[in-house]
N, C-alpha and C positions, 0 to 999 in steps of 0.2 A: 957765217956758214951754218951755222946748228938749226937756227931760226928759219932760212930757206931748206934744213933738211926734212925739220916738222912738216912746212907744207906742202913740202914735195909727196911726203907720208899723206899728211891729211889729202892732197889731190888725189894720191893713190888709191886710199882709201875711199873716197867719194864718187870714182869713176867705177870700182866694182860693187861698192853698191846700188849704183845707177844701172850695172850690167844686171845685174841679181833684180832690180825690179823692174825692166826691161823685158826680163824673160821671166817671169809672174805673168806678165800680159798674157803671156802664150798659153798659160794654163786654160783649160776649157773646161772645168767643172761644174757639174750639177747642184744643186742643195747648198748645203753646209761649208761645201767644201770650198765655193768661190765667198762665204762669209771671211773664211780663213785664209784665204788668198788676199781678198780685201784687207784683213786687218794686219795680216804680213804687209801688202805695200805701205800702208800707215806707218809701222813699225819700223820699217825703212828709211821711210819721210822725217821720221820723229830721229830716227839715228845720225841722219844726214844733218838733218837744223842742227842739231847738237855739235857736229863735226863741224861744220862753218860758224857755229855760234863761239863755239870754244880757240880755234887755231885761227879763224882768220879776222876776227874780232877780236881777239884775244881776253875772252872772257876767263878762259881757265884761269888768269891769274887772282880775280875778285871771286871769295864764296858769293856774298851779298849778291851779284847782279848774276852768277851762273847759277843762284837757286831762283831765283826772278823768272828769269827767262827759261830754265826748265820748268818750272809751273806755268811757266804760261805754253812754250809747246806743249806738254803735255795737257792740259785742258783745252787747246787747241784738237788737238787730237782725240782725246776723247768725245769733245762734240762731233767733228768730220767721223768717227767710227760712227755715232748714235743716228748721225743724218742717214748714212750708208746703212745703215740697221732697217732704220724706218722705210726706207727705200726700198730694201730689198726684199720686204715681209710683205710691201703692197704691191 
């Protein structure tokens, strides 16, 4: 029972994050401000992997491979920001 409570959490969790970058789309900003909109969805994306990486892979229980694979989302992500950088300067 505990174990389908977590994902029921973790599902919970992942369907309002998905609503919270769903409506980011909707933002129409100029300049700067869609850089920060961009890197909020990122941010989100990077929260989400973590959330499926941790509860439904059951990484939370090893450090060794939830420090792994949070280095690797996260330099995942920092390159997808640096692309969307470069993109959006040109």
């Amino acid at each position: 029972m505990q174990s389908s409570r977590r994902l029921i959490h973790a599902w919970l969790l992942l369907l309002a994050l998905s609503v919270a970058t769903t409506l980011l789309t909707f933002v129409n900003a100029g300049g700067s401000a869609n850089r920060l909109v961009g890197a909020t969805v990122l941010v989100l994306a990077g929260i989400k992997g973590r959330v499926i990486l941790a509860r439904y892979l059951g990484l939370e229980t090893t450090r060794f491979w939830t420090r792994i694979f949070d280095f690797a989302l996260v330099l995942f992500l920092m390159i997808a920001f640096g692309l969307y950088m470069v993109s959006a300067s040109g």
